[in-house]
Residue, then its C-alpha position, 0 to 999 in steps of 0.5 A: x333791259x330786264x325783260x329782253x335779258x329774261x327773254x334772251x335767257x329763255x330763248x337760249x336755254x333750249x338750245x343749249x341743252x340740246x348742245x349738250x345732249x349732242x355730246x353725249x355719246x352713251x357707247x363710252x357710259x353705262x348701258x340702258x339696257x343691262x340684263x343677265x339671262x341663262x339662255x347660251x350666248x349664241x341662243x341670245x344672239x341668234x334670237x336678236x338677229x331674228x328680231x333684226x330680220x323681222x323689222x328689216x335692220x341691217x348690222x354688223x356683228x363683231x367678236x369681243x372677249x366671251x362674246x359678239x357685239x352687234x352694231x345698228x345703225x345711228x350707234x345702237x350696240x348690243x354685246x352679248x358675252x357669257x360670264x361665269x355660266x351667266x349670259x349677259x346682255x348689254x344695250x347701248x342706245x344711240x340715236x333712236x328713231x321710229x326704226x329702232x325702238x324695237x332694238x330696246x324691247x329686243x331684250x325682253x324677247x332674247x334675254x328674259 
């Protein structure tokens, strides 16, 4: 009984962390990526949109207060706003995949 219980638990145990992992939804938390540049907004945006080019990524772009966002597929969100001469850039990442990856090095390139 112990060993088909001990089993069971191991057994289960995978599933339900991916449960879990499923309900998240990092748009509502924290950002991955969160970074303040002195390049202007628009500079930022544009250098985005050009790495989006590159690799064949569709979006949509949306105005937010001081700013754009810019939505990728699977819920990857990228928001660009300038703030007291600062410009910053915020990364939330949704599902990734091989497609995507490039959206997370974005900011290295677009907001050094």
């Amino acid at each position: 009984m112990k060993k088909s219980t001990a089993a069971l638990a191991v057994s289960v145990l995978p599933v339900l962390l991916a449960a879990c992992a499923q309900f998240q939804n990092p748009d509502a938390g924290d950002p991955v990526v969160e970074q303040q540049t002195q390049r202007p907004a628009g500079d930022v945006i544009a250098c985005v949109e050009q790495e989006a080019a590159k690799h064949h990524a569709s979006y949509t772009t949306s105005a937010i207060p001081q700013g754009t966002m810019l939505e990728f597929a699977d819920s990857n969100v990228i928001k660009v706003r300038s703030d007291n001469g600062a410009t910053l850039y915020r990364y939330y990442a949704g599902k990734r995949h091989a497609n995507n990856l490039w959206i997370e090095g974005a900011s290295k390139v677009c907001a050094p």
